[in-house]
Backbone as ProteinMPNN parsed JSONL, in Angstrom:
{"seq_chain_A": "XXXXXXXXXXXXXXXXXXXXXXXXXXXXXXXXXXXXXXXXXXXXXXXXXXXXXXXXXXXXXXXXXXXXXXXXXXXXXXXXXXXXXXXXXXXXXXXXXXXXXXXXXXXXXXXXXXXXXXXXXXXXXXXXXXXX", "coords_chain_A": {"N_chain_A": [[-0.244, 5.978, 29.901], [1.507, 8.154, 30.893], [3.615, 6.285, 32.057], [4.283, 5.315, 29.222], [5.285, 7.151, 28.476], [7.79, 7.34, 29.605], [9.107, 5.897, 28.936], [8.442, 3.038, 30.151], [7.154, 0.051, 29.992], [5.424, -2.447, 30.363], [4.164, -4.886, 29.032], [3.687, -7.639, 27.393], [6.617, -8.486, 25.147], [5.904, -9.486, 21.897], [7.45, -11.079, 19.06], [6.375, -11.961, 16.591], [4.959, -11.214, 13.644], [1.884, -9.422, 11.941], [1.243, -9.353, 8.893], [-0.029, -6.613, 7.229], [-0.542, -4.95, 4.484], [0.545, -5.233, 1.013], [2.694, -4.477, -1.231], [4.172, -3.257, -4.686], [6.565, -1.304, -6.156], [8.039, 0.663, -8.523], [10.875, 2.563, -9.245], [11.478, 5.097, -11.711], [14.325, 5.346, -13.791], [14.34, 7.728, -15.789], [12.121, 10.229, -16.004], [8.965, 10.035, -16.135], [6.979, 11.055, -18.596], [4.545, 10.742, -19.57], [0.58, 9.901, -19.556], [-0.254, 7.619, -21.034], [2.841, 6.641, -21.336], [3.347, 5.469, -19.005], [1.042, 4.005, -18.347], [1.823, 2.012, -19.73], [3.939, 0.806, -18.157], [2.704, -0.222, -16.814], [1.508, -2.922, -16.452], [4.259, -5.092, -15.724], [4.545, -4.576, -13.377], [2.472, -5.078, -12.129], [2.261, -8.211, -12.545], [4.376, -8.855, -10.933], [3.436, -8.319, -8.676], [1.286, -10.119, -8.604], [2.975, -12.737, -8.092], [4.513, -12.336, -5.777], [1.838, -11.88, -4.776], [0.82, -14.336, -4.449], [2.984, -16.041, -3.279], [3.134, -15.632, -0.864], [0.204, -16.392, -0.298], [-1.449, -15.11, 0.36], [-4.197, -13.897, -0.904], [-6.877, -14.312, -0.164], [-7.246, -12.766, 2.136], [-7.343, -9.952, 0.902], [-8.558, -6.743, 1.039], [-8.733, -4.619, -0.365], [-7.433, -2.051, -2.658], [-4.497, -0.522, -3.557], [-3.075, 2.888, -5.131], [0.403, 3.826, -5.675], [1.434, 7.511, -6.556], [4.684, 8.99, -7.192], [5.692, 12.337, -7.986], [7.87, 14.185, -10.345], [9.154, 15.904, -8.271], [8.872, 15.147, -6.002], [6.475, 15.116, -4.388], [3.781, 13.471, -3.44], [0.822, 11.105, -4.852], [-1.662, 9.199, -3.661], [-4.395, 6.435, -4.395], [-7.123, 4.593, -3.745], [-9.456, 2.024, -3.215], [-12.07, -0.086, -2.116], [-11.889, -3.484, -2.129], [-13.105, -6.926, -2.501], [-11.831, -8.915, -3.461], [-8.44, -10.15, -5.504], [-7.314, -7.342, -6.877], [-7.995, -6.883, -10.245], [-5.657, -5.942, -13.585], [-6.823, -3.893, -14.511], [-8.37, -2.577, -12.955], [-6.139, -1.683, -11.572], [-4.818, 0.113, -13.554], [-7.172, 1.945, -13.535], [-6.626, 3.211, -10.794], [-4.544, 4.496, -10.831], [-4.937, 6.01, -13.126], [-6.892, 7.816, -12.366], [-5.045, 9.061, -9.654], [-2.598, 10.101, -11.226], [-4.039, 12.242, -12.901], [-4.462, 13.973, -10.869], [-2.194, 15.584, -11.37], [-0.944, 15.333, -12.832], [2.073, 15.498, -14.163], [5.266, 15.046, -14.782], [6.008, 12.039, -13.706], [8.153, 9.977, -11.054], [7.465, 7.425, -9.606], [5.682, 4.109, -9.801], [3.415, 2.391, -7.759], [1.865, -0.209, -6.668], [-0.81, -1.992, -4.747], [-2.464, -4.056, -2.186], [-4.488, -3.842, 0.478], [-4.989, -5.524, 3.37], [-6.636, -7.862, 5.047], [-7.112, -8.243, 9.086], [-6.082, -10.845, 10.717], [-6.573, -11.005, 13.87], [-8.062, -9.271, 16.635], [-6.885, -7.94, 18.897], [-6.608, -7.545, 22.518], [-4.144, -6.195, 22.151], [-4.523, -4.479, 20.465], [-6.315, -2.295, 21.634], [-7.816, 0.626, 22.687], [-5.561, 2.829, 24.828], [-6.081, 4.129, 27.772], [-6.665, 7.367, 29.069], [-6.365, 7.978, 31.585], [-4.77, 9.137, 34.648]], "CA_chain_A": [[0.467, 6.804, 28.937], [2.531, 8.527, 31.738], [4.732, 5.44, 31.673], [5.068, 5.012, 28.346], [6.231, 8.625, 28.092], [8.801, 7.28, 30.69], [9.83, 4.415, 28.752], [8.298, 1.95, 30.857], [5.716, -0.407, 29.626], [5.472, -3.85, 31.053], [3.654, -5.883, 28.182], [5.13, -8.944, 26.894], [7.072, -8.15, 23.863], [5.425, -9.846, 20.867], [7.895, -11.136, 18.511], [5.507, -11.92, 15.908], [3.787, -9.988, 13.445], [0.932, -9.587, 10.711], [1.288, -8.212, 7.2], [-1.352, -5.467, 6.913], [-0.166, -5.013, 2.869], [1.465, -5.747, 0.228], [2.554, -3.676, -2.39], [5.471, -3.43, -4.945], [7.384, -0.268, -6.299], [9.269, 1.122, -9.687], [11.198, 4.203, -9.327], [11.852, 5.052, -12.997], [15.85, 6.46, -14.107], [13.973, 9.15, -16.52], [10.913, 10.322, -15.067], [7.624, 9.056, -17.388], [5.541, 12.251, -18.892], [2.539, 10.532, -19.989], [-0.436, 8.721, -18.857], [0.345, 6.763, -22.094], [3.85, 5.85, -21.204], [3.129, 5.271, -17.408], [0.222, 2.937, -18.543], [2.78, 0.85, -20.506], [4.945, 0.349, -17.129], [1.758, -1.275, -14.895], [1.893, -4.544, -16.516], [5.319, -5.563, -15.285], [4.288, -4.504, -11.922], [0.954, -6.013, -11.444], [2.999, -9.568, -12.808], [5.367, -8.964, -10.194], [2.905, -8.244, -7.701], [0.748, -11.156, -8.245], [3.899, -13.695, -8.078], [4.626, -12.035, -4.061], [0.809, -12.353, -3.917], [0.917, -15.993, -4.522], [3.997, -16.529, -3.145], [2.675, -15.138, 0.625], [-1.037, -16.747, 0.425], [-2.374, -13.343, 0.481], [-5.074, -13.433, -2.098], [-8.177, -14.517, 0.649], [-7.201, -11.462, 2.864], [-6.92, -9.179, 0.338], [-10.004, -5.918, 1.419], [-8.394, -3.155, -0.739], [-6.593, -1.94, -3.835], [-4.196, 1.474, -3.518], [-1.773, 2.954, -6.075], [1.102, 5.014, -4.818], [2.27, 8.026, -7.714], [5.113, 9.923, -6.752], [5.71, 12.954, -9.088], [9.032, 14.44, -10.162], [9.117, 16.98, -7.634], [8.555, 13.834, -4.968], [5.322, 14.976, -3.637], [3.313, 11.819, -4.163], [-0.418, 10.895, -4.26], [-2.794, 7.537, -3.436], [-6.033, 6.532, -4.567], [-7.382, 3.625, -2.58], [-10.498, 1.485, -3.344], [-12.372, -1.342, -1.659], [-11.885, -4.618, -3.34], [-12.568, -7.986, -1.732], [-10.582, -10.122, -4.244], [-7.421, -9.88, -5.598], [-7.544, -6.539, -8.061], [-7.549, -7.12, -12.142], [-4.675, -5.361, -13.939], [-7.64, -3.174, -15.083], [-8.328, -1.926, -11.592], [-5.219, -0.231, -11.147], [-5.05, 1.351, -14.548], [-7.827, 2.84, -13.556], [-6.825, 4.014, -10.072], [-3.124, 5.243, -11.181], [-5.212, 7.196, -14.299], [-6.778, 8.706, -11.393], [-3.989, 9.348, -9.435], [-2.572, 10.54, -12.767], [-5.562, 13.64, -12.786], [-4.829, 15.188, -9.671], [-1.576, 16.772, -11.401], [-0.925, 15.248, -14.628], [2.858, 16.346, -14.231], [6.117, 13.914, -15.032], [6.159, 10.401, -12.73], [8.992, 9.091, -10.864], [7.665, 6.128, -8.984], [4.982, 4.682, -9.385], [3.324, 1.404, -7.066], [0.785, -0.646, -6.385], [-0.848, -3.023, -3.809], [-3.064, -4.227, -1.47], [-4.781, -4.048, 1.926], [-4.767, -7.1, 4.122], [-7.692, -8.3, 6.386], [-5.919, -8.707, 10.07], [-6.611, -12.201, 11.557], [-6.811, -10.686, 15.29], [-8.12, -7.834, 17.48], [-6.883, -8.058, 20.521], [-5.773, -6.389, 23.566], [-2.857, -5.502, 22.225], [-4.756, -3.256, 19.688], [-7.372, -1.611, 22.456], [-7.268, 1.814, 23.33], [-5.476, 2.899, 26.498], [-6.767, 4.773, 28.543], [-6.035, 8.48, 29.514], [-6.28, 8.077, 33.117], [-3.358, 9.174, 35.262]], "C_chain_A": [[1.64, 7.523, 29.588], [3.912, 7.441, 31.679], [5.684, 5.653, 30.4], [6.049, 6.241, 28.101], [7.483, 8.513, 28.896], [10.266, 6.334, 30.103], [9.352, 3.305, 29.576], [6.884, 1.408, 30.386], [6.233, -2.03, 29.903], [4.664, -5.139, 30.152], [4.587, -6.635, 27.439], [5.65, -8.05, 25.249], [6.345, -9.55, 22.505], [6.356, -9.358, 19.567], [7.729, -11.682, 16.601], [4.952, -10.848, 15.104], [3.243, -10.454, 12.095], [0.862, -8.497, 9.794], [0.133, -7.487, 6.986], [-1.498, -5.352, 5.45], [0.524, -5.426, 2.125], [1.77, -5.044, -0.854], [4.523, -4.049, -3.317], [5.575, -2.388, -6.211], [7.909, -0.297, -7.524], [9.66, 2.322, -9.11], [11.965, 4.07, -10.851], [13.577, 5.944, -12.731], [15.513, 7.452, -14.87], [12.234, 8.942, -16.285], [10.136, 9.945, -16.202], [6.54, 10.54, -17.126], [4.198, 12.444, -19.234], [1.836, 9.915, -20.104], [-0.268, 7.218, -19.813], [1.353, 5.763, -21.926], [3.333, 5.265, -19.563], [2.389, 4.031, -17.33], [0.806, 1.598, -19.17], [3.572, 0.26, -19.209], [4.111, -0.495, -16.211], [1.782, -3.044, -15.385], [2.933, -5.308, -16.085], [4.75, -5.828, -14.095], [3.568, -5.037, -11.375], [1.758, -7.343, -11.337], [3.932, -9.668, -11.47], [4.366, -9.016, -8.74], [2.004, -9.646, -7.012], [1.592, -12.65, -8.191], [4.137, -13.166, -6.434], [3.396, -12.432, -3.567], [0.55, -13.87, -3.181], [1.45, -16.21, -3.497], [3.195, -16.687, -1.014], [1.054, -15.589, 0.782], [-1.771, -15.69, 0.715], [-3.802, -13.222, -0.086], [-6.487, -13.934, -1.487], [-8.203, -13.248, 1.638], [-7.063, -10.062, 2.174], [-9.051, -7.944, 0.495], [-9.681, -4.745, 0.619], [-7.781, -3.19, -1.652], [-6.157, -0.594, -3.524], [-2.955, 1.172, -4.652], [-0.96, 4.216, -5.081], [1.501, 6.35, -6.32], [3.521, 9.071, -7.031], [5.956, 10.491, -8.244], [7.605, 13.454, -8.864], [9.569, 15.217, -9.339], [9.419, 16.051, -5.858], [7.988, 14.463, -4.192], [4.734, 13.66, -4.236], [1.572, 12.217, -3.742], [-0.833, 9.55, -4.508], [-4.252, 7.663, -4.026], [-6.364, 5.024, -4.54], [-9.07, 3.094, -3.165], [-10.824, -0.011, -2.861], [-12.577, -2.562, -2.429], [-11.805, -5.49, -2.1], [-11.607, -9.095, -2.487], [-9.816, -9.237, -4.542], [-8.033, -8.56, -7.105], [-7.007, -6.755, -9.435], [-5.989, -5.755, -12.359], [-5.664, -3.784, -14.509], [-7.719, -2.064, -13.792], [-7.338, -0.77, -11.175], [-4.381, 0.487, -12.331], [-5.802, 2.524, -13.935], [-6.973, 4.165, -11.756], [-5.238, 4.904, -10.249], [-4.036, 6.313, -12.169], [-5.711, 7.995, -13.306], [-6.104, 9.393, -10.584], [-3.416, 10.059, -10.148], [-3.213, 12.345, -12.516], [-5.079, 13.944, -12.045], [-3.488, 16.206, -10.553], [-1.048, 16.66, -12.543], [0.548, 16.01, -14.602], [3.942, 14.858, -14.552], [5.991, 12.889, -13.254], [7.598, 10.119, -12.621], [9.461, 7.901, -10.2], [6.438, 5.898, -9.006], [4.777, 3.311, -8.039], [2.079, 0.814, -6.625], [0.287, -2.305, -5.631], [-2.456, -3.178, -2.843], [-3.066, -4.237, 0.021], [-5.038, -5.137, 2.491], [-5.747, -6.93, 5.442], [-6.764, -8.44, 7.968], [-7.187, -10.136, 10.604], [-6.733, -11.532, 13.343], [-6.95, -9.399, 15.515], [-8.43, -8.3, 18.606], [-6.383, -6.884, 21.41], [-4.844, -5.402, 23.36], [-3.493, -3.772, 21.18], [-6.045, -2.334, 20.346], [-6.641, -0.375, 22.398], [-6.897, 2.146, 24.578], [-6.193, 4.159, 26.592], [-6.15, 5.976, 28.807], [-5.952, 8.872, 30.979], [-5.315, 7.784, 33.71], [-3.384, 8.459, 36.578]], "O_chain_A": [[2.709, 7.557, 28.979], [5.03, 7.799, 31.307], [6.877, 5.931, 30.274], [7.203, 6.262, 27.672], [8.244, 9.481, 28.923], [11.443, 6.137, 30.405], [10.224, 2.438, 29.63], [5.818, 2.024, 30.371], [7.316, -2.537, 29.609], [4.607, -6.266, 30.643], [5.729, -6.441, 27.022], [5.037, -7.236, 24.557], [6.722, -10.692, 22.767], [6.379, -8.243, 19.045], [8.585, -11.745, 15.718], [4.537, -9.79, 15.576], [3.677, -11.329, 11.344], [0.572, -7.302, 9.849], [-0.763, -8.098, 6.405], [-2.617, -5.652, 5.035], [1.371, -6.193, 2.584], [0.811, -5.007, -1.625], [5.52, -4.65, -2.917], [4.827, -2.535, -7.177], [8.364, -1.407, -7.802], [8.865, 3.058, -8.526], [12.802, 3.214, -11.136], [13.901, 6.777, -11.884], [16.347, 8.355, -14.817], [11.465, 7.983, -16.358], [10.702, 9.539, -17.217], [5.811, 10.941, -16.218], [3.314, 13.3, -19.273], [2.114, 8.991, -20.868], [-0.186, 6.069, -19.378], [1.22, 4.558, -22.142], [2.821, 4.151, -19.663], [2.726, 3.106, -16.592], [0.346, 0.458, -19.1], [3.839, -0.937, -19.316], [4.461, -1.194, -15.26], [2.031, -4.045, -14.714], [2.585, -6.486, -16.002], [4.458, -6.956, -13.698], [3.729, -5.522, -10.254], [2.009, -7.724, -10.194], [4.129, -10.81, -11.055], [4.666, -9.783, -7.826], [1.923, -10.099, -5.87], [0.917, -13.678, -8.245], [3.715, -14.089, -5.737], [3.277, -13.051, -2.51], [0.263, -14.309, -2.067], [0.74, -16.589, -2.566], [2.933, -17.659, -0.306], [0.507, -15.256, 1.833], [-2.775, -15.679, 1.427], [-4.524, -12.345, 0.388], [-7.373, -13.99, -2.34], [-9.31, -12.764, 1.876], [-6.695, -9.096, 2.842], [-10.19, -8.292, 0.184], [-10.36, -3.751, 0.879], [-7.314, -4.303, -1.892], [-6.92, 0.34, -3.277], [-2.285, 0.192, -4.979], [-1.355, 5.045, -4.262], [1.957, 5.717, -7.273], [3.102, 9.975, -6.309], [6.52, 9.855, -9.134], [8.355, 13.272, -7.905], [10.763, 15.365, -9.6], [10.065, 16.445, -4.887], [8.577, 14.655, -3.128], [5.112, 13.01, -5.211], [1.106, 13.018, -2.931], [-0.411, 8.861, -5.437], [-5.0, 8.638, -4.099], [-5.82, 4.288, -5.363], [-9.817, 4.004, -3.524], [-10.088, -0.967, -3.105], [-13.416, -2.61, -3.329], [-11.1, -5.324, -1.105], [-10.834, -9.911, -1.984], [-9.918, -8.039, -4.279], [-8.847, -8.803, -7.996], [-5.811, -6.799, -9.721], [-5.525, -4.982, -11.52], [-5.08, -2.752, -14.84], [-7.191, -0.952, -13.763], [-7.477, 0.368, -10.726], [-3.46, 1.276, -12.118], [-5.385, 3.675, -13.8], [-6.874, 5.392, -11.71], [-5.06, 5.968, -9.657], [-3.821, 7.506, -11.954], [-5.07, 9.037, -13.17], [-6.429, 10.58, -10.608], [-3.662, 11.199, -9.754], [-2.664, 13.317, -11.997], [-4.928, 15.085, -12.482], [-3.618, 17.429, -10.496], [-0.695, 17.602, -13.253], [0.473, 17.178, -14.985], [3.439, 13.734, -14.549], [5.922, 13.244, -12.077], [8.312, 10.002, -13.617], [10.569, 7.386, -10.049], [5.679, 6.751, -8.547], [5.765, 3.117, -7.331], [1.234, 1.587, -6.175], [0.8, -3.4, -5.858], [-3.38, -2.373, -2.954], [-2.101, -4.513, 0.734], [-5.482, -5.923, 1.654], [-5.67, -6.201, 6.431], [-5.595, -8.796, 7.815], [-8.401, -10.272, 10.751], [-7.411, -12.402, 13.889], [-6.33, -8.494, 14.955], [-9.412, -8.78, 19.174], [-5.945, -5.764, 21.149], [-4.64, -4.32, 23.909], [-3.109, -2.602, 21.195], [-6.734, -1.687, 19.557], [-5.444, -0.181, 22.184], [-7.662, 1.886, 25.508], [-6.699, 4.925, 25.773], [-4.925, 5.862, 28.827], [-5.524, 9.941, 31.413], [-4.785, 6.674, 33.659], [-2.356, 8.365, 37.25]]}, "name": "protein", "num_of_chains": 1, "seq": "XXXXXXXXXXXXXXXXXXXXXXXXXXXXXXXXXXXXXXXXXXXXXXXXXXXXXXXXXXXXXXXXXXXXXXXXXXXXXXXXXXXXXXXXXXXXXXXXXXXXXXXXXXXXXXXXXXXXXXXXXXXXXXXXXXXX"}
């Protein structure tokens, strides 16, 4: 850790990498006041989501379902649930209506996606060590 704090770390560079998620985004132009309207906007999104799912072979690695809400104020909140298949359009009704509940205030983004199995744990993802 001394190194790295130096800048110096001697592991190969790994130009490679693995998609952990997948998710995909609205930010509305007039914010959305009610669970009502908000609930009308997830169908696009899911459609859109499961055309990237496809598209990327995703839908065997898929361990999770999260929604993102961010309110007009742009604090935001998540609400995250374990799913091994790909999540219904039902699914993240529900976890946006949750989401939704914590403040029940106008929406100006909202989003939704999945967690991704990783194919490897290796070295590279060990813990170092604290020994100087």
């Amino acid at each position: 850790l001394k190194d790295f704090s130096y800048g110096v770390d001697h592991r190969e560079v790994i130009t490679e990498w693995e998609r952990r998620s997948l998710t995909v985004e609205e930010t509305f132009s007039k914010d959305v006041g009610s669970f009502e309207e908000l609930k009308k906007k997830i169908p696009e999104l899911y459609k859109d989501f499961l055309m990237r799912l496809e598209k990327g072979e995703y839908g065997d690695k898929v361990r999770g379902a999260v929604v993102k809400v961010k309110f007009f104020d742009f604090k935001q909140t998540t609400h995250e649930e374990v799913v091994q298949t790909v999540p219904s359009l039902e699914v993240f009704e529900k976890l946006i209506q949750r989401a939704w509940e914590r403040r029940a205030e106008p929406v100006r983004l909202i989003g939704i996606g999945v967690r991704l199995a990783s194919k490897r744990l290796d070295e590279n993802n060990a813990q170092l060590s604290l020994n100087v």
